[in-house]
C-alpha positions as CSV (number, residue, x, y, z in Angstrom):
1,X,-6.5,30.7,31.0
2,X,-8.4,28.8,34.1
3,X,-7.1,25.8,35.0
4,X,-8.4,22.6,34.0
5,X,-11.1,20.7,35.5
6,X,-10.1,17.0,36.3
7,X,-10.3,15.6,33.3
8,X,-9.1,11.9,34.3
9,X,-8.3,9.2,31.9
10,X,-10.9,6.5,31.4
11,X,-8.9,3.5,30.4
12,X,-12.0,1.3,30.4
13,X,-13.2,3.0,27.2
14,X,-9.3,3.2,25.6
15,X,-9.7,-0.4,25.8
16,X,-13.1,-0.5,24.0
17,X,-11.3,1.6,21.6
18,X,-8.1,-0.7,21.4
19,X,-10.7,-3.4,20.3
20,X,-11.2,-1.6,16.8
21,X,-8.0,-0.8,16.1
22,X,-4.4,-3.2,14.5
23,X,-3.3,-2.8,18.3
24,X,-6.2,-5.1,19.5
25,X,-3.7,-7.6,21.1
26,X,-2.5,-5.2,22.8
27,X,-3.0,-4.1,27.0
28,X,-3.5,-0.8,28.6
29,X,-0.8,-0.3,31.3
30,X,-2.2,2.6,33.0
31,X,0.5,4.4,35.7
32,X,0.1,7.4,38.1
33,X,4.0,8.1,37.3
34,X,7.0,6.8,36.1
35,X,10.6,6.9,34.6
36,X,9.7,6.7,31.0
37,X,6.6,5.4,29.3
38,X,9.4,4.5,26.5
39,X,11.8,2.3,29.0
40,X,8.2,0.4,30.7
41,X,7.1,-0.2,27.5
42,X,10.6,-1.7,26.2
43,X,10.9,-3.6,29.4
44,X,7.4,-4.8,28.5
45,X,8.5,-5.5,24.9
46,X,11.6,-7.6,25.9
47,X,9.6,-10.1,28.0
48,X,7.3,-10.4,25.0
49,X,4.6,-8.1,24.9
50,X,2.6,-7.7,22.0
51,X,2.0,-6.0,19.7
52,X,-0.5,-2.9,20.4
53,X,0.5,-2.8,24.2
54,X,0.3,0.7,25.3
55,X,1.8,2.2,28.3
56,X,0.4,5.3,29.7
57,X,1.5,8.0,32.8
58,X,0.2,10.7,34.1
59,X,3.4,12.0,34.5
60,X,7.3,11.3,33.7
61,X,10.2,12.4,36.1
62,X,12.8,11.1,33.2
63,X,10.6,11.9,30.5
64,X,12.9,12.2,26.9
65,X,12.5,13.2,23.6
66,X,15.4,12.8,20.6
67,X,18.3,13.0,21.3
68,X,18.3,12.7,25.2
69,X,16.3,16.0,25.6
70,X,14.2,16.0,28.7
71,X,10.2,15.6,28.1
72,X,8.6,18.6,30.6
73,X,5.6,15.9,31.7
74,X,3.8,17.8,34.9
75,X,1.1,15.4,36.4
76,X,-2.5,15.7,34.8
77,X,-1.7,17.9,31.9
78,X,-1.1,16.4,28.9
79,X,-0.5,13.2,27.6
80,X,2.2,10.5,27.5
81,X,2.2,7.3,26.4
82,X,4.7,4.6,24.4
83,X,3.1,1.6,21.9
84,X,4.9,-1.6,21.0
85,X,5.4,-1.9,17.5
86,X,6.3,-5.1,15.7
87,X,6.8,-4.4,12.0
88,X,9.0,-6.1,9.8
89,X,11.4,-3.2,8.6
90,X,14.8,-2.1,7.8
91,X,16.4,0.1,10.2
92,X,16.6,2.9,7.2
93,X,13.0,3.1,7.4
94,X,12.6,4.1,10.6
95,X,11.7,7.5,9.8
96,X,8.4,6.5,8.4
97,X,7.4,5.7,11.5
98,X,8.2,9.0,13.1
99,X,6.0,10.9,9.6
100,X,3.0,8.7,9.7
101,X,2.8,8.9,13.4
102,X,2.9,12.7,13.3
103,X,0.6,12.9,10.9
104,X,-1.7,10.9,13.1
105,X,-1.5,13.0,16.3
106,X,-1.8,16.1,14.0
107,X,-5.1,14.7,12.7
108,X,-6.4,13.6,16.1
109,X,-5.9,17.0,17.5
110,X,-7.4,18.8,14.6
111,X,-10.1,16.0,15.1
112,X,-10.8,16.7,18.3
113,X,-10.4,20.6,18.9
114,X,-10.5,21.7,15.6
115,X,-6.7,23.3,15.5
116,X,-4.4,22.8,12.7
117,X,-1.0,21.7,14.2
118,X,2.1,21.7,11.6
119,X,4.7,19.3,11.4
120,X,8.6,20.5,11.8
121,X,10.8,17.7,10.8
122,X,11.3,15.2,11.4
123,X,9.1,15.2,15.2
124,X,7.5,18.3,16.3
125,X,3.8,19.5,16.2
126,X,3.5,23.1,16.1
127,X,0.8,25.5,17.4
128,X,1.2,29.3,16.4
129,X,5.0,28.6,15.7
130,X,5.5,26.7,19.1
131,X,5.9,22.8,20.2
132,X,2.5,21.1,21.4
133,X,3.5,17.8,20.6
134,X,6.6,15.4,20.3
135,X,7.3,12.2,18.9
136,X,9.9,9.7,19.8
137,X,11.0,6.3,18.1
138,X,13.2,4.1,19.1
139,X,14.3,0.3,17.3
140,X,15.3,-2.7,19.4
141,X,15.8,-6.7,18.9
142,X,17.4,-7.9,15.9
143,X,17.1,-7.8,11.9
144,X,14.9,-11.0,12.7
145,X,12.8,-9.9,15.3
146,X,13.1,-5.8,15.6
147,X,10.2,-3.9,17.6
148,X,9.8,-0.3,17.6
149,X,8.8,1.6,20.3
150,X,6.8,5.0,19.5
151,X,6.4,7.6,22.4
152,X,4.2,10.5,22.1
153,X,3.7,13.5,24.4
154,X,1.5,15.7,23.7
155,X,0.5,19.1,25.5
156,X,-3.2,19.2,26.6
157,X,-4.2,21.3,29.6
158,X,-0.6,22.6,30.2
159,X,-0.5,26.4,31.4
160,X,2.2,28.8,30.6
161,X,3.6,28.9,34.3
162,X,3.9,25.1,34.3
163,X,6.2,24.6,31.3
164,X,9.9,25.3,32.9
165,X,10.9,28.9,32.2
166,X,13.0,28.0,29.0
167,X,10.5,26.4,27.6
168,X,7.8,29.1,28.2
169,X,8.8,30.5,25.0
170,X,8.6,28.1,22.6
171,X,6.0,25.6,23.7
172,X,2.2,25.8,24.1
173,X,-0.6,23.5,24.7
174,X,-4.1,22.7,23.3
175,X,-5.6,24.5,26.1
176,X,-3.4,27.9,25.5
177,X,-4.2,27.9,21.9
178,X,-7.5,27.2,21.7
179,X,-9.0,28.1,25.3
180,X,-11.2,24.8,25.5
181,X,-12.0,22.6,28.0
182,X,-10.4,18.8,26.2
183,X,-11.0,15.4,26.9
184,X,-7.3,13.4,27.3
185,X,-9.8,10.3,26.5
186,X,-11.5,11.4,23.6
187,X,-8.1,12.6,21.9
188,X,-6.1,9.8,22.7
189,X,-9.0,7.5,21.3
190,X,-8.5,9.5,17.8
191,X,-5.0,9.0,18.7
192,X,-5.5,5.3,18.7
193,X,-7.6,5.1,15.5
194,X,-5.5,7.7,13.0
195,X,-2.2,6.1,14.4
196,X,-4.1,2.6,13.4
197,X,-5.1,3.4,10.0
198,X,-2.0,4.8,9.1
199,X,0.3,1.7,10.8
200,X,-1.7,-0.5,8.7
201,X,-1.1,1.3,5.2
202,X,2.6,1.6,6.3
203,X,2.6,-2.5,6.9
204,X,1.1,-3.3,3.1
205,X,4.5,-1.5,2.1
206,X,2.6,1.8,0.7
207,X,4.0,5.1,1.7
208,X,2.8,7.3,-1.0
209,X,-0.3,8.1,0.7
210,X,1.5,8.5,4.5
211,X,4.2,10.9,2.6
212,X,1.7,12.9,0.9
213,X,-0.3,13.8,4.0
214,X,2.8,15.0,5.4
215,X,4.4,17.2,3.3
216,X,0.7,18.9,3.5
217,X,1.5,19.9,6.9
218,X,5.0,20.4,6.5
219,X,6.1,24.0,8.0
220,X,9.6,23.7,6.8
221,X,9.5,22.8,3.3
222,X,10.3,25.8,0.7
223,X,12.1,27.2,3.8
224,X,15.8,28.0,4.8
225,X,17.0,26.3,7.3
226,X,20.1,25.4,9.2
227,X,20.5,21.5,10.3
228,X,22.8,20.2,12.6
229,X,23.4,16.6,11.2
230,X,25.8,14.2,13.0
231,X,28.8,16.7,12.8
232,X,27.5,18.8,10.6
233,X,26.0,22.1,10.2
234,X,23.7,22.1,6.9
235,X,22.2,25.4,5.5
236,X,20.1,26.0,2.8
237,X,16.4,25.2,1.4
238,X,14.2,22.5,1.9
239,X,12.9,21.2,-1.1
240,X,11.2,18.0,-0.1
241,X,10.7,14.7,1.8
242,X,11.7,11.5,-0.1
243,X,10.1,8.3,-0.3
244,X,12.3,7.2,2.6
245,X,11.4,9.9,4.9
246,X,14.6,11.6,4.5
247,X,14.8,15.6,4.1
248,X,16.1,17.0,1.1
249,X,18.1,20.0,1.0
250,X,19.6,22.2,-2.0
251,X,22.7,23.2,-0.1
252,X,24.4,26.9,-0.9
253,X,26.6,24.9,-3.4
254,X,23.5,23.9,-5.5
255,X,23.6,20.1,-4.5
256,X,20.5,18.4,-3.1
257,X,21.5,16.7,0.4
258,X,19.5,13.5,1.8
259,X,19.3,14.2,5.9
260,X,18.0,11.1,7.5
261,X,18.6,12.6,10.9
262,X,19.2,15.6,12.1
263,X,17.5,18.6,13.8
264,X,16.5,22.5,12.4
265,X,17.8,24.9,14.2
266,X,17.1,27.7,12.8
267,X,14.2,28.3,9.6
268,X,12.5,30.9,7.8
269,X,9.9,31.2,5.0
């Protein structure tokens, strides 16, 4: 694979896009490099930002997914970017954030190269079996004023050579799969609108919709797995996603298991 052209980040027309979208109160905060997108963005959030502001970087030297994992964020290829959220929601339905926001960067990138990525729960995007995209969310404030803030990184022009050696393995980008030159503008604009059209369904209190566009992309679902939860180690089959967002598993024992967190480490069809 050649490397990339430049392909620079036009935050003049991300704004004209912001316009269209829920997140329309929102500002752009466009950086060259930082911590985390996800701390700016809280920093942002706790001296009142609203609603819709968006925090972008061209790269991240303390870039995280869940649980603490370090986000590989080389400068110029991919992108990385955190949005303030203000729903009103109960902690427990946090997860529905992390599905309908997957489901959005899935479409977006299917949108906009015409690849299929899958969904391993509860926030990876797979290409061919490996990660190409991440999602992490994170609630702050108080039962009377909570705010959510949703980072997403997503692989775009990352070669094989750049991803850290143990990561070579098991993560891709949009340019490895599908050998095309990709706009970052153009897919984080169908970012902006799929993540909009979804955030608003989830606000009118329907999830139906959000949960059955999911489990359509689902990779793990009819699959054995093994899930660390908490303490515990989980085997068994996944049989669904509830209406809460939470994984159900038939354990070896024959009982179904709600996971509300957790992470697969192992599957198989």
């Amino acid at each position: 694979m050649r490397p990339p052209k430049l392909d620079p980040i036009d935050v003049a027309s991300l704004k004209n896009r912001l316009k269209t979208t829920p997140f329309a109160q929102g500002k752009i905060h466009y950086l060259p490099s930082t911590g985390s997108t996800n701390d700016v963005a809280r920093a942002l959030a706790e001296k009142g930002a609203p609603e819709g502001t968006i925090v972008i970087a061209e790269s991240q030297t303390k870039g995280r997914g869940r649980l603490d994992r370090t986000w590989h964020s080389p400068p110029g290829t991919g992108l990385y970017f955190s949005i303030v959220l203000r729903p009103q929601l109960d902690p427990s339905d946090l997860p529905k954030i992390t599905l309908l926001a997957g489901i959005a960067v899935a479409e977006s990138i299917e949108e906009t190269t015409g690849l299929r990525p899958l969904i391993k729960w509860p926030n990876d995007l797979l290409l061919e079996g490996k990660k190409v995209a991440g999602i992490l969310t994170e609630l702050y404030g108080d039962i009377t004023s909570p705010y959510v803030i949703l980072g997403i990184g997503i692989n775009v022009h990352t070669r094989r050579e750049e991803f850290l050696p143990e990561l070579q393995e098991i993560a891709t980008s949009l340019a490895m799969v599908g050998g095309q030159n990709i706009s970052r503008t153009r897919l984080l604009q169908a970012v902006l609108g799929h993540l909009g059209r979804w955030y608003e369904i989830f606000k009118k209190g329907v999830f139906q919709p959000i949960l059955d566009a999911w489990r359509k992309r689902c990779v793990i679902i009819g699959a054995r797995v093994k899930i660390l939860s908490g303490e515990k180690e989980l085997e068994g089959t996944i049989v669904d996603v509830d209406v809460g967002g939470a994984l159900l598993l038939r354990d070896q024992s024959g009982q179904i298991q709600r996971i509300l967190s957790g992470e697969v480490i192992r599957w198989k069809k």
